[in-house]
C-alpha positions as CSV (number, residue, x, y, z in Angstrom):
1,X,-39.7,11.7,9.4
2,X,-37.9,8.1,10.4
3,X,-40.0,6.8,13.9
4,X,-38.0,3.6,13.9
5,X,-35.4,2.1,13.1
6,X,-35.6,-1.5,13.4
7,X,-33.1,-4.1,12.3
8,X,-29.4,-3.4,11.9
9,X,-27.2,-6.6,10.8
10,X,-23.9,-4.6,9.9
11,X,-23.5,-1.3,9.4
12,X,-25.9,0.8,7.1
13,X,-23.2,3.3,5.9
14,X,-22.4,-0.1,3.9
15,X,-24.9,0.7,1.4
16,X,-22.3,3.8,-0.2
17,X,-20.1,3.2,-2.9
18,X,-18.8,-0.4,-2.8
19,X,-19.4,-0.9,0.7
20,X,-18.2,-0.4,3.8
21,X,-14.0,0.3,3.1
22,X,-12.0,-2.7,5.5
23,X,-8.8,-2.3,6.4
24,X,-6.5,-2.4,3.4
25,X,-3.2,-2.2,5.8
26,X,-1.2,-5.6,7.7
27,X,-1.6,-6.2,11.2
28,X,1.8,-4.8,12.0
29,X,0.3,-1.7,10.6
30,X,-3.1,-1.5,11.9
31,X,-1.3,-1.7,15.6
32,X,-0.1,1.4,14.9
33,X,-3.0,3.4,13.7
34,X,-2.4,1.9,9.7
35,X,1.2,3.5,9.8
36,X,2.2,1.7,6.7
37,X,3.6,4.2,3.9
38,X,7.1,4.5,5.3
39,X,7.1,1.2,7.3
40,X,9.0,-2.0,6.4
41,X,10.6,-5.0,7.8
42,X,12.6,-8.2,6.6
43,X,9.5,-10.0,7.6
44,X,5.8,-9.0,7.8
45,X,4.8,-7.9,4.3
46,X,3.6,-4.4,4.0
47,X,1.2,-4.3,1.0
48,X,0.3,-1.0,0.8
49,X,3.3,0.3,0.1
50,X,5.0,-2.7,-2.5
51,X,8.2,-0.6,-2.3
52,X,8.8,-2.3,1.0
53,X,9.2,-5.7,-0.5
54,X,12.7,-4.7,-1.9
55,X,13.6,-5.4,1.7
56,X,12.4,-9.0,2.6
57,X,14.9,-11.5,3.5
58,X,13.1,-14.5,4.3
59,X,10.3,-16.6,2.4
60,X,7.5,-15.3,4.4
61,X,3.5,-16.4,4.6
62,X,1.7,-13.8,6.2
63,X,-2.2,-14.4,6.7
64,X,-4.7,-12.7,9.2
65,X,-8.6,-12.8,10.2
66,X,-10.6,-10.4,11.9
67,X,-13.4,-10.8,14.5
68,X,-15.0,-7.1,14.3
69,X,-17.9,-6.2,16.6
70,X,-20.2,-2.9,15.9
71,X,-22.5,-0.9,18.0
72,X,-25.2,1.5,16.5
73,X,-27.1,4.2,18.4
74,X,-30.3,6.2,17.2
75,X,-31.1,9.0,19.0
76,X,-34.6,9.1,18.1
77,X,-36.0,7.2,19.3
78,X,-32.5,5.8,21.9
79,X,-32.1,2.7,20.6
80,X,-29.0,0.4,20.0
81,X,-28.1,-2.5,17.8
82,X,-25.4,-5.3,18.1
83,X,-23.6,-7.1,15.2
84,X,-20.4,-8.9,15.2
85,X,-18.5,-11.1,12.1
86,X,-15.7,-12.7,11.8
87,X,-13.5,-12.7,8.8
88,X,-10.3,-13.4,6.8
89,X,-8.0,-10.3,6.6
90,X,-5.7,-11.2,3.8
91,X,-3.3,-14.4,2.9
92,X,-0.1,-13.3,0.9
93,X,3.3,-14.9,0.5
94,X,6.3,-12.5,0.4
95,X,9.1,-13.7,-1.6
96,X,12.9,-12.2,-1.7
97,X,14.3,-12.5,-5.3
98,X,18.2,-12.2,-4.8
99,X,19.8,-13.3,-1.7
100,X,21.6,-10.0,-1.3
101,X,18.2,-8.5,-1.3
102,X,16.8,-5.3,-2.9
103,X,14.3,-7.0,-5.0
104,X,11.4,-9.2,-3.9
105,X,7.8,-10.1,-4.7
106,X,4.3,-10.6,-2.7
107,X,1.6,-12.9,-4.2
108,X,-1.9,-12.3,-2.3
109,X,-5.4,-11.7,-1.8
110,X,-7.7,-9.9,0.4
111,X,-11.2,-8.3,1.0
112,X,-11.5,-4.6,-0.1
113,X,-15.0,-3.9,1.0
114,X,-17.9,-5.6,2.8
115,X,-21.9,-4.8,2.4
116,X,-24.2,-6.9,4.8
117,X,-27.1,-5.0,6.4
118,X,-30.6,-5.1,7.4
119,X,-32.3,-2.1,7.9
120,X,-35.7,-0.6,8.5
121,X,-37.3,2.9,9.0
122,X,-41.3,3.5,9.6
123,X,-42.5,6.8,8.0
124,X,-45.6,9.0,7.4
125,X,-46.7,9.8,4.2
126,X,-48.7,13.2,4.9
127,X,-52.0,12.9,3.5
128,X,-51.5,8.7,2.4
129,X,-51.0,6.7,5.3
130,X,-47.8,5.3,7.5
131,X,-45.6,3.1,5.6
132,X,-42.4,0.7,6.5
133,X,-39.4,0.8,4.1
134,X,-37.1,-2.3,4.8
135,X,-33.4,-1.7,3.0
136,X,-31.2,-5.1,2.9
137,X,-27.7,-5.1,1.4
138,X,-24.6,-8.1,0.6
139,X,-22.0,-8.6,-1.0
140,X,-18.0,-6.8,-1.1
141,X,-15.5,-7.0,-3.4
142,X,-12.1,-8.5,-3.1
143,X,-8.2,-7.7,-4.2
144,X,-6.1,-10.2,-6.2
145,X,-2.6,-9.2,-6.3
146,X,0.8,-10.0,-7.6
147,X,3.8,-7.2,-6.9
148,X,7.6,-6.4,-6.8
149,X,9.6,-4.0,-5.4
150,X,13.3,-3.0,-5.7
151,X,16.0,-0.5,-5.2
152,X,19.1,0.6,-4.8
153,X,20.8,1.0,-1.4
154,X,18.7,3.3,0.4
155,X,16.0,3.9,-2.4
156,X,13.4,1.6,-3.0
157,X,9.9,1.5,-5.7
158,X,8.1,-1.4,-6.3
159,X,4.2,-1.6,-7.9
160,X,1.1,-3.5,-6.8
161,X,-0.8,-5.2,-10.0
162,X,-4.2,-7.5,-10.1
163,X,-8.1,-7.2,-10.5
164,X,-10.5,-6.2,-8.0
165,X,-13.8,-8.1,-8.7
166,X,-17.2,-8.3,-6.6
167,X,-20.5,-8.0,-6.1
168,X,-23.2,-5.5,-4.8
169,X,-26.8,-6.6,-4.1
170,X,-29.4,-3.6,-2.9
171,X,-33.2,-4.4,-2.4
172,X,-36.0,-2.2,-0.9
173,X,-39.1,-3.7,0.4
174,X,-42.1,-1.3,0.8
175,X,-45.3,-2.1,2.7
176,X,-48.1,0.8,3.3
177,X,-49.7,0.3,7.3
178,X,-53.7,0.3,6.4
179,X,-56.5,-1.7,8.1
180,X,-59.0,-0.5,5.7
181,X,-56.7,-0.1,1.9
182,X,-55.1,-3.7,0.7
183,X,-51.8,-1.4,-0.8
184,X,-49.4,-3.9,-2.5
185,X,-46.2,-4.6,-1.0
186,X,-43.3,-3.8,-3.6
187,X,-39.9,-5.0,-3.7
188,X,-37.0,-3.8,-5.7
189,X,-33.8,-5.2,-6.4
190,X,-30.3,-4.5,-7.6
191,X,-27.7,-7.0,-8.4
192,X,-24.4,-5.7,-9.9
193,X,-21.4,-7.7,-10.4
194,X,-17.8,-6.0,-11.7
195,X,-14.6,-6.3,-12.2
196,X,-11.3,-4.6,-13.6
197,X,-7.5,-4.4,-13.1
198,X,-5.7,-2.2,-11.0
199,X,-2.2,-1.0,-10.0
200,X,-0.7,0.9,-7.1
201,X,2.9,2.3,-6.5
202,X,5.2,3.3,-3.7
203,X,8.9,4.5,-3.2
204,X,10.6,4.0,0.3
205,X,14.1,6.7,0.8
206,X,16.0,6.0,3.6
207,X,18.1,8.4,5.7
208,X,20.8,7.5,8.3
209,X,20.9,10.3,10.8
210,X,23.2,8.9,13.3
211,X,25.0,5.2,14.7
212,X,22.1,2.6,14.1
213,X,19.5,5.7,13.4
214,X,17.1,6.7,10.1
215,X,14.9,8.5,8.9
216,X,12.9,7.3,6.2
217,X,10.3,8.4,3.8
218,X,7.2,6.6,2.2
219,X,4.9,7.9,-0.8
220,X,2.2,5.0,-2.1
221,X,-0.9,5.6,-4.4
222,X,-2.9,4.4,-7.3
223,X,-4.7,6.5,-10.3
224,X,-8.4,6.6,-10.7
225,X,-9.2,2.7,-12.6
226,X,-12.6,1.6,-14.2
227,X,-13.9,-1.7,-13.9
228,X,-16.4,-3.5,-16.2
229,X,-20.2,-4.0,-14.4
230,X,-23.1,-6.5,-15.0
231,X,-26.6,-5.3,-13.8
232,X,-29.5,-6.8,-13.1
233,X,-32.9,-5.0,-12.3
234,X,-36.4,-6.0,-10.7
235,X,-39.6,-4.4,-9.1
236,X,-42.1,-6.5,-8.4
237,X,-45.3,-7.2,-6.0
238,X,-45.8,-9.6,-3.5
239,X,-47.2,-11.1,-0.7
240,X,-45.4,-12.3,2.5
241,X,-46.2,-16.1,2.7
242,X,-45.0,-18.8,4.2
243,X,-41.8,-19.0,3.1
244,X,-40.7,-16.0,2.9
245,X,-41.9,-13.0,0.1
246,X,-44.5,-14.1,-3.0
247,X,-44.1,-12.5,-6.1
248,X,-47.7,-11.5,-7.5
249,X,-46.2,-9.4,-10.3
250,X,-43.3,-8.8,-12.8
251,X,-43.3,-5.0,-13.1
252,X,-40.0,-4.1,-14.8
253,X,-37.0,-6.6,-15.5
254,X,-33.7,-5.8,-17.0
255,X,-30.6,-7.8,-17.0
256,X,-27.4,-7.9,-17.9
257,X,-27.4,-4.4,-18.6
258,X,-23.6,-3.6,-19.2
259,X,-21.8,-0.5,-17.4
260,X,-18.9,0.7,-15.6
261,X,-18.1,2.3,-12.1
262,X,-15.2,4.3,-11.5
263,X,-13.1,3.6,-8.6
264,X,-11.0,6.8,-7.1
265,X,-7.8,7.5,-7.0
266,X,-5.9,7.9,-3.7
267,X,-2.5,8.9,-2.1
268,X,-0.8,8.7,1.0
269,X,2.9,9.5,2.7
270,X,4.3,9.7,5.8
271,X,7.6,9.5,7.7
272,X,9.7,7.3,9.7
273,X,12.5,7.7,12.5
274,X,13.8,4.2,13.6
275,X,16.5,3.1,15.8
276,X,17.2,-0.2,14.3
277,X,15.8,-3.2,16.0
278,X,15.2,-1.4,18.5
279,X,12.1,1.4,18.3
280,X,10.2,3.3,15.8
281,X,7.8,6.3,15.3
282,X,6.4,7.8,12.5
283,X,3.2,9.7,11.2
284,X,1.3,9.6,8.0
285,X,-1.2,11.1,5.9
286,X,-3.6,9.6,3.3
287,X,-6.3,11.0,0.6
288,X,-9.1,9.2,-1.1
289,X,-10.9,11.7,-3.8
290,X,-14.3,9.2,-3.7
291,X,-16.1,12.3,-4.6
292,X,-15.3,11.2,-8.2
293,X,-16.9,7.3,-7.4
294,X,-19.6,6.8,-10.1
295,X,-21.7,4.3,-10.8
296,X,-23.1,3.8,-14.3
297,X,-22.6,7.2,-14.5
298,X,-24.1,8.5,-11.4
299,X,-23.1,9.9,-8.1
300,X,-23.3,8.8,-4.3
301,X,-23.3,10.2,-1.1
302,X,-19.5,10.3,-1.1
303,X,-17.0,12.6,-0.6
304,X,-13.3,13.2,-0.8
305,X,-11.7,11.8,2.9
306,X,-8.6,12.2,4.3
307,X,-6.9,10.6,7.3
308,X,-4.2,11.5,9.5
309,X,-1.9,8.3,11.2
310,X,0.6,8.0,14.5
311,X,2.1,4.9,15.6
312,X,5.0,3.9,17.0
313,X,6.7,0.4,18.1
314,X,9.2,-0.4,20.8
315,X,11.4,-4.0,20.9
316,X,13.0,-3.6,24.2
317,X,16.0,-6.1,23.6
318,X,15.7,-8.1,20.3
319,X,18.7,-10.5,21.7
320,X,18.1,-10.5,25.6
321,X,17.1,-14.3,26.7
322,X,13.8,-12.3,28.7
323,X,11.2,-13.6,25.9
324,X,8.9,-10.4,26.9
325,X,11.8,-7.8,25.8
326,X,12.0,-9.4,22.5
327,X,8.1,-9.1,21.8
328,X,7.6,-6.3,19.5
329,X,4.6,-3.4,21.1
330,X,3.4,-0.6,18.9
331,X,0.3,1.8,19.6
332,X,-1.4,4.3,17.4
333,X,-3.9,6.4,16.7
334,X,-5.9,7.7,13.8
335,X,-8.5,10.4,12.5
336,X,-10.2,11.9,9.7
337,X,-13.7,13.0,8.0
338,X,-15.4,10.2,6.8
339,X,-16.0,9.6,3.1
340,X,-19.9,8.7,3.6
341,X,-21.7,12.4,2.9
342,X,-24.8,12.6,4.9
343,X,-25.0,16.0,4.9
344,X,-22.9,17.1,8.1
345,X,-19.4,17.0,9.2
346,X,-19.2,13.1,10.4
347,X,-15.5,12.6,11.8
348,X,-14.3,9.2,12.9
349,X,-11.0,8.0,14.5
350,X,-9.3,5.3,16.0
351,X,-7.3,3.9,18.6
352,X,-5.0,0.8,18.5
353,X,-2.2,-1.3,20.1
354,X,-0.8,-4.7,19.2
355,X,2.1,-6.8,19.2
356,X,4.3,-9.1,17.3
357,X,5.2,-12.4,19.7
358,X,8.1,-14.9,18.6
359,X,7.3,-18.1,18.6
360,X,10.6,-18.7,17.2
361,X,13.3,-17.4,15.6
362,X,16.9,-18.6,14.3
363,X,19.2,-16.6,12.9
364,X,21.4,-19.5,11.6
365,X,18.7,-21.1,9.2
366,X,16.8,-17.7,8.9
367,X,13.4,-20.0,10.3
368,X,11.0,-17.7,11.7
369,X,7.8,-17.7,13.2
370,X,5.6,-14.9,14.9
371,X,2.2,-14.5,16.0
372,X,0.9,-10.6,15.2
373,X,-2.1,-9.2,17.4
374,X,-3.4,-5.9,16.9
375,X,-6.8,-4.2,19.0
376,X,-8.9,-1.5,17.2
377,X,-11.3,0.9,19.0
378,X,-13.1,3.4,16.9
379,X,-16.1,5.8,16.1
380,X,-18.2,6.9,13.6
381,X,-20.1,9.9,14.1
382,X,-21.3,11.9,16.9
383,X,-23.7,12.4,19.7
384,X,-25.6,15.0,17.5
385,X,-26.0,12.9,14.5
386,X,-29.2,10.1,14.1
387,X,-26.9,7.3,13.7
388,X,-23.7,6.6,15.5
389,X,-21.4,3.8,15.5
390,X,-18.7,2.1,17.5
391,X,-16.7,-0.2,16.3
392,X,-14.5,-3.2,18.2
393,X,-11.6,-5.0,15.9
394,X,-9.4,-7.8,17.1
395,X,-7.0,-9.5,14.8
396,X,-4.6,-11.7,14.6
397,X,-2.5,-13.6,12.6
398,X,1.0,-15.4,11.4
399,X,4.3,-14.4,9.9
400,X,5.7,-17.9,9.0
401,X,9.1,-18.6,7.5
402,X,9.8,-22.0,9.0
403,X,11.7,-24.2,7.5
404,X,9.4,-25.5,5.1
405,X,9.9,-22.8,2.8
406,X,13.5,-23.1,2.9
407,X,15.5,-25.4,0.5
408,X,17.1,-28.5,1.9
409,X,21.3,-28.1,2.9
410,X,21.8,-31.8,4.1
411,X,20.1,-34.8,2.3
């Protein structure tokens, strides 16, 4: 039975699958509880649905970063841990291909996953003695991407294709408690790095329901994809010294061993109704079947997850000369199981708001700049559970399309 948990860097639900899963959705997005299927705009670019690129109109560079802060609570005994990071979200540059538009392009690159923790439980062995396990994790993997989308007046598809490449790094140090017994420490490690290509696709339908009124529709998803692995394996002995850990012994090696993990396929849709520069609301629904992750062949405590998405954004009056009725607000929610399987039901939601502010904005020499800000509050877990977590996000970030990335009129 765990007495003690005593070290917590990140978040130890990190050590499942590849990691703990960031948020794969734009800041626009993420303000509104990760509405993104159905949501698109001549500006921010939407990357998880690469339909919506069909619809840029400007040379845009979006890029983000993320300060996240986490709180973990044991129940037993009460107890609670601190960590906070800050890093990037995602840099991409959105691209219109025709100046009619319909057709345009997104070059970028972001962080899928991230695996940084520092854990340690104390346990009796009935009959042996007590013993301290200490479980320390790094590493993530990352998402290089280059995609297009186009369409036809109201109907849009466009497809996502790059390679997603990291690293995962596990090792488990094991020390008996005994005044009397000299037990040897052990320490096991396992260092994997992968990669592989991937593709995801979307299609965006657009309805006019009234004067300056649609509805529209978004599907996005990607098939199940396998990517190439590289493992190294070690258990040794040591001694602490110094300097850290002292390896006494070599007792099993292996490296480069060659494999492959599968990564899952997912799906999401959802649905839009917008009054044109004006407001917005929509809802969305996403899948992820990580009950078929494997890794060399094996299993982890994953299952299949699904979340459910509301958000909605307001632009009081795009052309009014008040600066704060042109700043663009949006709220949202979200909920769902999570995918980690630790036996019991282990929900997790969150809440969000944001806004887009314009620094400036020209409709004559389509130069446009805006600040995005989005604030996520979540949970993981509940009261009943051993471990819960709470989880703080702030981001922010850029849409630029200043006039740098526009070719010169007037020598």
């Amino acid at each position: 039975m765990t007495k003690n948990v005593q070290a917590q860097e990140n978040s130890p639900y990190s050590r499942y699958g590849l990691g703990d899963v960031l948020p794969s959705y734009n800041i626009v997005a993420r303000g509104m509880g990760g509405l993104a299927s159905p949501y698109r705009d001549l500006q921010s670019v939407n990357f998880i649905n690469p339909a919506s690129y069909a619809s840029l109109k400007v040379v845009t560079l979006d890029i983000g970063l993320d300060y996240t802060s986490r709180t973990l609570r044991t129940s037993e005994p009460p107890q609670k841990f601190k960590s906070q990071y800050l890093i990037p979200s995602y840099v991409q540059i959105g691209v219109p291909l025709t100046k009619k538009g319909h057709w345009g392009m997104n070059i970028g690159l972001r962080p899928m996953s991230r695996i940084n923790y520092n854990l340690g439980t104390r346990t009796r062995l009935q009959g042996i003695d007590s013993v301290f396990y200490n479980y320390v994790g790094n590493g993530g993997s990352y998402q290089a991407y280059l995609g297009t989308g186009f369409g036809w007046k109201n109907f849009t598809v466009g497809l996502n294709a790059g390679y997603l490449f990291g690293n995962k790094e596990y090792t488990t140090r094991v020390q008996f408690i005994n005044d009397t017994i000299p037990y040897k420490k052990t320490n096991s490690s396992d260092t994997t790095r992968f990669g592989g290509l991937f593709a995801t696709a979307g299609l965006q339908w657009t309805i006019p329901v009234g004067k300056s009124m649609f509805v529209r529709l978004g599907l996005n998803g990607s098939l199940q994809h396998k990517l190439n692995a590289t493992r190294d394996i070690t258990r040794q002995t040591y001694e602490n010294g110094v300097n850290g850990p002292v390896v006494i012994d070599s007792i099993y090696r292996a490296s480069d061993v060659k494999g492959e993990i599968i990564y899952p396929a997912s799906y999401g849709g959802g649905i839009i109704l917008e009054k044109e520069d004006n407001w917005q609301i929509g809802v969305e629904y996403n899948t992820m079947k990580w009950s078929d992750y494997r890794y060399y062949g094996q299993e982890d405590k994953l299952k299949n997850s699904w979340t459910l998405r509301i958000g909605a954004q307001l632009t009081p009056d795009l052309l009014s000369k008040s600066y704060w009725s042109r700043v663009a607000y949006r709220v949202g929610f979200s909920y769902g199981p999570s995918y980690v399987d630790v036996g019991t039901q282990f929900d997790q939601y969150m809440f969000s708001f944001g806004a887009g502010f314009p620094l400036k904005r020209n409709y004559y020499n389509n130069q446009y700049t805006t600040i995005q800000t989005a604030f996520e509050y979540g949970v993981r877990g509940n009261k009943d559970q051993p471990l819960r977590e709470n989880l703080m996000r702030i981001t922010i970030g850029f849409n630029l399309s200043d006039i740098w990335f526009n070719k010169r009129k007037y020598d």
